[in-house]
C-alpha positions, 0 to 999 in steps of 0.5 A: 310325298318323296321326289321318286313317288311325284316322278312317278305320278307325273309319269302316270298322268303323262301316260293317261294323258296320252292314252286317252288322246289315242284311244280317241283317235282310234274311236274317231276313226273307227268309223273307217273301212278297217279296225283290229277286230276286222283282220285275221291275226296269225298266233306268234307259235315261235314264242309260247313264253310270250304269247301274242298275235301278228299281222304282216304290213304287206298284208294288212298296209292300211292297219299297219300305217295306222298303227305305225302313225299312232305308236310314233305320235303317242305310243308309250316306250316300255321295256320287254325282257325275253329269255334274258335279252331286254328291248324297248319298244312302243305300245299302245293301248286303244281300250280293246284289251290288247297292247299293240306294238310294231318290230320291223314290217309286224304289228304285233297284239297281245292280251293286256293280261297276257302281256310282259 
């Protein structure tokens, strides 16, 4: 096995690891007055090439400081490449189908099929 394929092994495990410690958070507090499936979320239509949903903090403080206290802890940096110009951000994957991330005051979610 080449050092590049044992980097990316370690990388992977690294994210399972980290994944699971998430998914377990989320699952413990799902037992609290509010969940993701619970909100309304507003389709991003600015952005039909990159389709994904939206909450604003102001509307939704309690998800939003949940999400934002995950994503610091264990959220997992991935690069996002859109109409030419490349960002990374954190996301996190609860096992709900969706990827989350947070640009600004906006919890954004998008479809983990659906997802770039």
């Amino acid at each position: 096995m080449t050092g590049s394929a044992i980097a990316t092994l370690v990388a992977l495990d690294d994210f399972l690891l980290r994944t699971a410690g998430f998914r377990a958070k989320i699952e413990a507090e799902s037992r609290g007055p509010l969940m993701p499936h619970d909100v309304a979320w507003k389709p991003a239509n600015t952005y039909a090439d990159a389709p994904h949903e939206y909450i604003l903090a102001p509307a939704e403080p309690e998800l939003f400081q949940r999400f934002a206290a995950q994503l610091k802890e264990s959220g997992v940096k991935e690069q996002f490449t859109l109409r030419g110009k490349t960002a990374t951000y954190r996301y996190c994957y609860p096992g709900d189908g969706y990827k989350y991330w947070i640009i600004g005051r906006v919890l954004n979610r998008s479809k983990i099929q659906e997802a770039t």
